[in-house]
C-alpha positions as CSV (number, residue, x, y, z in Angstrom):
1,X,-5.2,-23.5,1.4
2,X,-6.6,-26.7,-0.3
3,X,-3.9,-28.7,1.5
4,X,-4.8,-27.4,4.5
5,X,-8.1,-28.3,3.7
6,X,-7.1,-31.8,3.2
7,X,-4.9,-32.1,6.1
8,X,-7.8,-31.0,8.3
9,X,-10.0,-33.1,6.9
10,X,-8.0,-36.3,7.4
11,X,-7.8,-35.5,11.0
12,X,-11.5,-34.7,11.2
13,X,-11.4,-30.9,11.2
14,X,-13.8,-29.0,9.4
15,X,-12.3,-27.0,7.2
16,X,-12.9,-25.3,3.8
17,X,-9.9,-23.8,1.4
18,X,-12.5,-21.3,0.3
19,X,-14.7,-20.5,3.1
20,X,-11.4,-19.2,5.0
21,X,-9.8,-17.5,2.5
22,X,-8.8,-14.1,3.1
23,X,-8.0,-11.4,1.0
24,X,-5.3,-8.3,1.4
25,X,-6.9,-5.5,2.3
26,X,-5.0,-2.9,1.6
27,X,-3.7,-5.0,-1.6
28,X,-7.2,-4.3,-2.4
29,X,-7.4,-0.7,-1.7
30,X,-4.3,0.1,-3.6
31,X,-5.6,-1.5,-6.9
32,X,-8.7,0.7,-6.7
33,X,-6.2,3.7,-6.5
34,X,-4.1,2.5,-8.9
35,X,-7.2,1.5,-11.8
36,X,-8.3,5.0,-11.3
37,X,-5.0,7.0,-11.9
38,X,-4.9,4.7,-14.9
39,X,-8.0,5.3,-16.4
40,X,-7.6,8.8,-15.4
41,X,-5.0,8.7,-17.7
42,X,-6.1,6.5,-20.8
43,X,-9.4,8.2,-20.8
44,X,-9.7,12.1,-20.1
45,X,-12.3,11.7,-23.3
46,X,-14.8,10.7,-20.5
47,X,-15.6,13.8,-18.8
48,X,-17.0,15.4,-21.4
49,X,-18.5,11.9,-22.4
50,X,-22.1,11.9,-21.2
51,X,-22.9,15.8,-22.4
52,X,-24.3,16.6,-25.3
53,X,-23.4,19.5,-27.5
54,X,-26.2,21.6,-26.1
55,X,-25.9,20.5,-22.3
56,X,-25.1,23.6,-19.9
57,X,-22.0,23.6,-18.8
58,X,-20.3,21.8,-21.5
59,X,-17.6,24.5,-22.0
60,X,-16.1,24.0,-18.7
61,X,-16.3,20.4,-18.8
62,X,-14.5,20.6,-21.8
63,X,-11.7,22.8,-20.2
64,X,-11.7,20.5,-17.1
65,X,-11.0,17.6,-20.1
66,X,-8.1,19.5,-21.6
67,X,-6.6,20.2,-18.2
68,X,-6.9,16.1,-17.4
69,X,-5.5,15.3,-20.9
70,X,-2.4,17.2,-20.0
71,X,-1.7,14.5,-17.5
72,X,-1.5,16.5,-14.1
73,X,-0.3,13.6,-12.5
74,X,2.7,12.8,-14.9
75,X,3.3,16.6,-14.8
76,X,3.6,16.4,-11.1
77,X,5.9,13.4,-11.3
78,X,8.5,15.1,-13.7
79,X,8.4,18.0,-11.2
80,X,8.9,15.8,-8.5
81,X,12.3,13.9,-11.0
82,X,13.7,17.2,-12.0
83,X,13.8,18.9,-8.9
84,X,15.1,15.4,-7.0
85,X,17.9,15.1,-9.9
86,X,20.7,16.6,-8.2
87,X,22.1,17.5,-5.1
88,X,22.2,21.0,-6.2
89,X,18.5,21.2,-7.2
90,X,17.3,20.1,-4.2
91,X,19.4,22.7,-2.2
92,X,17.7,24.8,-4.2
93,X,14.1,24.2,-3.4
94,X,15.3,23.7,0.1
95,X,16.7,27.5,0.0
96,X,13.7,28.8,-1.6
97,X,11.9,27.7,1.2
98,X,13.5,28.7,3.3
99,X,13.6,32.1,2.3
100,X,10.1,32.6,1.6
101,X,9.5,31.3,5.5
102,X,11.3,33.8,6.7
103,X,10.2,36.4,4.7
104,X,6.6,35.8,5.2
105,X,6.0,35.3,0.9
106,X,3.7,32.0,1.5
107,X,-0.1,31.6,3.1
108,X,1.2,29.3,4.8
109,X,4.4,28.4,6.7
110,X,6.3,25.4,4.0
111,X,8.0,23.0,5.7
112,X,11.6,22.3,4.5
113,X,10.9,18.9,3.3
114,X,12.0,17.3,-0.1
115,X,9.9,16.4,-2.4
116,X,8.4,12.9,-2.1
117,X,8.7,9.9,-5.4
118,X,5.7,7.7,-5.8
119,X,6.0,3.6,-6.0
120,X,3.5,1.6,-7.8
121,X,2.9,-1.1,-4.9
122,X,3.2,1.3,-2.1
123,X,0.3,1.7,-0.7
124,X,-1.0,5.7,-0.9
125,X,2.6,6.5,-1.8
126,X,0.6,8.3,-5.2
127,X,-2.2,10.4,-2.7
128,X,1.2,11.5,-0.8
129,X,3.5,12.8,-3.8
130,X,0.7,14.4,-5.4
131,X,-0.1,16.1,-1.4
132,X,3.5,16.8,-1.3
133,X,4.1,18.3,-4.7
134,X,0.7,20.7,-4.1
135,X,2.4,21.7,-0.5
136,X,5.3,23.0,-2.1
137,X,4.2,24.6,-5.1
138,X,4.1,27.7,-4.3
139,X,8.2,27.5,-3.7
140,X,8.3,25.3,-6.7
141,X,7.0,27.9,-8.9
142,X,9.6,30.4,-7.9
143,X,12.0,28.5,-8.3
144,X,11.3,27.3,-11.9
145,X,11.2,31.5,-12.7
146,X,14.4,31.9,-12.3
147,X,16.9,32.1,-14.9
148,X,18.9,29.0,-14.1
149,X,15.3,26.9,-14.5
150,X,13.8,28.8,-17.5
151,X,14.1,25.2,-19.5
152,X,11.8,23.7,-16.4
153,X,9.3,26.2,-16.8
154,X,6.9,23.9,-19.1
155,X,6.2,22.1,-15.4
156,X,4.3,24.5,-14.1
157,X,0.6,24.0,-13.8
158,X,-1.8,26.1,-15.5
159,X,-5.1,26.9,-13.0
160,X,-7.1,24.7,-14.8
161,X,-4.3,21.5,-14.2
162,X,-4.1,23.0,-10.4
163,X,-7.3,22.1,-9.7
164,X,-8.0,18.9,-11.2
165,X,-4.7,17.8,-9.1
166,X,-6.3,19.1,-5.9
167,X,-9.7,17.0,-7.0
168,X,-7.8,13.9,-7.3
169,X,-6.3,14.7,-4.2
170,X,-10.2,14.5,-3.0
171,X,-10.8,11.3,-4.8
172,X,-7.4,9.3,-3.8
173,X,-7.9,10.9,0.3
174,X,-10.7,8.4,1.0
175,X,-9.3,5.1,0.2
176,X,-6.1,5.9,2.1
177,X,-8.5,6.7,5.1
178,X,-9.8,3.1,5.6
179,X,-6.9,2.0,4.9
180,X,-5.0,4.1,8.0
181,X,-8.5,3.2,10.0
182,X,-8.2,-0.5,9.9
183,X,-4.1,-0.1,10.3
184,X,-4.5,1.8,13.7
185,X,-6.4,-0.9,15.3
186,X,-4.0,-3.6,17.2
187,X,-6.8,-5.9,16.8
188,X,-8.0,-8.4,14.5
189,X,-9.6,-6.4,11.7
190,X,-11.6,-8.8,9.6
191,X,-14.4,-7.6,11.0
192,X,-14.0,-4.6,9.8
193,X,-12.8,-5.2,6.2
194,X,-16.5,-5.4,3.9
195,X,-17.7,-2.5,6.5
196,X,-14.6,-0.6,5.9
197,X,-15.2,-1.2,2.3
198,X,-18.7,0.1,2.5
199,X,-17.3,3.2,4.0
200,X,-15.3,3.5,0.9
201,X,-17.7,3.2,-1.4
202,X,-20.6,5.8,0.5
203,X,-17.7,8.1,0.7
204,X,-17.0,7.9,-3.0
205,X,-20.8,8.2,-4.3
206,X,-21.2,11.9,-2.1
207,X,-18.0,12.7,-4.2
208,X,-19.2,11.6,-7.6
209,X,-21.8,14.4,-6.8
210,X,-19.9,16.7,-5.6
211,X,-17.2,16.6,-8.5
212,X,-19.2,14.9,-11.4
213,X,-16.2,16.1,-13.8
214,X,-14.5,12.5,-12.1
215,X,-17.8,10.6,-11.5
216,X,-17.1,7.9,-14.4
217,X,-13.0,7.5,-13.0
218,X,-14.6,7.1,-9.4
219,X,-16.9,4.2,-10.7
220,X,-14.1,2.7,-12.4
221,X,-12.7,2.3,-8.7
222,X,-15.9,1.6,-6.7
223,X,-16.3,-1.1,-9.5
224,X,-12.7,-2.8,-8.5
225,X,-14.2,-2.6,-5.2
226,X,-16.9,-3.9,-5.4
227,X,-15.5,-7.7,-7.3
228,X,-13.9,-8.2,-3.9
229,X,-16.6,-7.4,-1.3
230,X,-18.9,-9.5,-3.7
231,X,-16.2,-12.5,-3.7
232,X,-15.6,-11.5,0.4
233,X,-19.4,-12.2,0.7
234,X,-19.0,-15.3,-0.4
235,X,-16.5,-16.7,1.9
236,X,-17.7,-17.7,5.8
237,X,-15.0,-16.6,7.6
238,X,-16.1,-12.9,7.0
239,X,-19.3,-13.8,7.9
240,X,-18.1,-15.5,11.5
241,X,-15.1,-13.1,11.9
242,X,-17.7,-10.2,12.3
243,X,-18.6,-11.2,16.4
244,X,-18.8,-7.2,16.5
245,X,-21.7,-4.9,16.4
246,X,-20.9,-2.6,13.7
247,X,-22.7,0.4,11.9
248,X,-22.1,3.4,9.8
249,X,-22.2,6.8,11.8
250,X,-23.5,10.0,9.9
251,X,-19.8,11.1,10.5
252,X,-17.9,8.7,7.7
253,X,-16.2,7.1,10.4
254,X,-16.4,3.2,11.8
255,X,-18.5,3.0,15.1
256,X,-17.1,-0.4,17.0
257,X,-19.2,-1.8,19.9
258,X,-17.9,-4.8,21.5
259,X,-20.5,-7.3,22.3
260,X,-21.0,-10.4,23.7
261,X,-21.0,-13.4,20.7
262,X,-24.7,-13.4,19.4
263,X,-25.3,-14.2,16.1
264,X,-28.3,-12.0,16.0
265,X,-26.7,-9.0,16.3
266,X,-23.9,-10.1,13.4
267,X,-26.9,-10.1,11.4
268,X,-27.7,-6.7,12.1
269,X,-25.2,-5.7,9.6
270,X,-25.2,-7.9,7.1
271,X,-28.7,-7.9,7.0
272,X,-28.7,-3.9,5.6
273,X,-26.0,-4.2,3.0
274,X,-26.0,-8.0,1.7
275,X,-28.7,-9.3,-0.6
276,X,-30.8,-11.9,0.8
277,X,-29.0,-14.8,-0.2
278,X,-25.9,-13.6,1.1
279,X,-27.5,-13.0,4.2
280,X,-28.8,-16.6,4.4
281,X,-25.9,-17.7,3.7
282,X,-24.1,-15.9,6.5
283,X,-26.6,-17.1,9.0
284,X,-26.1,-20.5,7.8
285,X,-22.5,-20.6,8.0
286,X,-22.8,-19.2,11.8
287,X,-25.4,-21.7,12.6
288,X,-23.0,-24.8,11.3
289,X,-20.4,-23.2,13.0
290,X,-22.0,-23.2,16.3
291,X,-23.3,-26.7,16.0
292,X,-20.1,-28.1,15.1
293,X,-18.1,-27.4,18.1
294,X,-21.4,-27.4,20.6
């Protein structure tokens, strides 16, 4: 970028290495998922944290606690190893399945699908084996009763584990949502990025409310989060990329409506969730912009 910058400006062309420097977005998204399955891990203490001994409903904080300190997500990764170690294993589940399909045994119809192996810089590949794992349980736990798999049977979730796995699966479900938002578009999605990152963080406050047991992993995230909007903010081209009108709707999701170039209604936006310097700043850089080629 800076020798762009100086090859640009040897030719007269206004151009700043910093101004136009753009971050990955879902490189961004992914480390917020990734900080909170790690702190998830390191500190299960943190539930129970902000209670005091005489604070109502400390004894099922402190069972939520013991379930997290179990590790539900490393539990649900050796399930996901010991039933993809062999050929024969995965037949297995597969049969199992299949069975129960046929004889009506599930809520729900399984599909015969094998179970799917996380990757660290994948993006949402954790949100889908945990999904994927939960899907299949119900044939995962039959299968680990059976005689051949009595040495598997310390995998099994207890119903306090179960559930903290589904409320992760809450947490984890609304970053990979921007990110499959902004991915649909075949347009330039700059624009988008700090709202989309708004989104992310509304999202995750109604959810700190709704499941205060993971209110302090959540902020860990919307903290990550938040050094790159406030390091986006400072940058122009998100300021001039965003040549859209664009608002929040009451329904979560990203209401787009094309308008013709004005930069008053780029500050419509901005205006609301910036702070006033930022703003200023915005408008500046859309001012200089404009006066520079007209």
């Amino acid at each position: 970028m800076e020798k762009i910058e100086r090859c640009c400006n040897n030719d007269n062309i206004n151009f700043d290495a910093d101004g136009n420097r753009v971050r990955c977005f879902p490189h961004i998204i992914n480390i917020s998922a990734q900080t909170i399955a790690q702190e998830l891990k390191d500190a299960p203490h943190m539930v129970t944290a902000t209670l005091s001994m005489a604070d109502d409903g400390r004894e099922e904080r402190e069972l939520y606690q013991a379930a997290l300190e179990a590790n539900p997500i490393g539990k649900a990764r050796a399930i996901v190893a010991a039933m993809r170690a062999s050929g024969q294993r995965r037949e297995d589940l597969r049969e199992v399945i299949d069975q129960g399909n046929k004889d009506g045994c599930w809520a729900e119809v399984i599909p015969l699908v094998q179970l799917l192996r996380d990757v660290e810089t994948r993006w949402s590949s954790l949100l889908a084996m945990i999904k994927c794992v939960i899907e299949l349980y119900p044939a995962i736990m039959v299968l680990l009763d059976k005689t051949k798999y009595s040495t598997l049977g310390w995998l099994q979730f207890t119903a306090e584990e179960y559930q903290v796995l589904n409320d992760i699966v809450t947490v984890l479900e609304q970053p990979h949502f921007v990110q499959e938002l902004l991915s649909a578009e075949k347009t330039p999605t700059l624009s988008l990025a700090l709202p989309a990152f708004e989104l992310l963080l509304i999202n995750w406050t109604v959810i700190q409310s709704t499941i205060p047991e993971l209110a302090h992993y959540i902020g860990v995230g919307m903290h990550k989060i938040r050094e790159y909007v406030e390091k986006g903010r400072k940058s122009q081209i998100y300021a001039l990329a965003m040549s859209m009108y664009i608002y929040l709707s009451p329904t979560s999701y990203l209401i787009i409506l094309p308008l013709v170039i004005n930069p008053a209604y780029k500050m419509e936006w901005i205006n609301k969730y910036w702070t006033r310097v930022e703003a200023s700043n915005a408008k500046k850089w859309m001012l200089e912009a404009v006066c520079y080629h007209f």
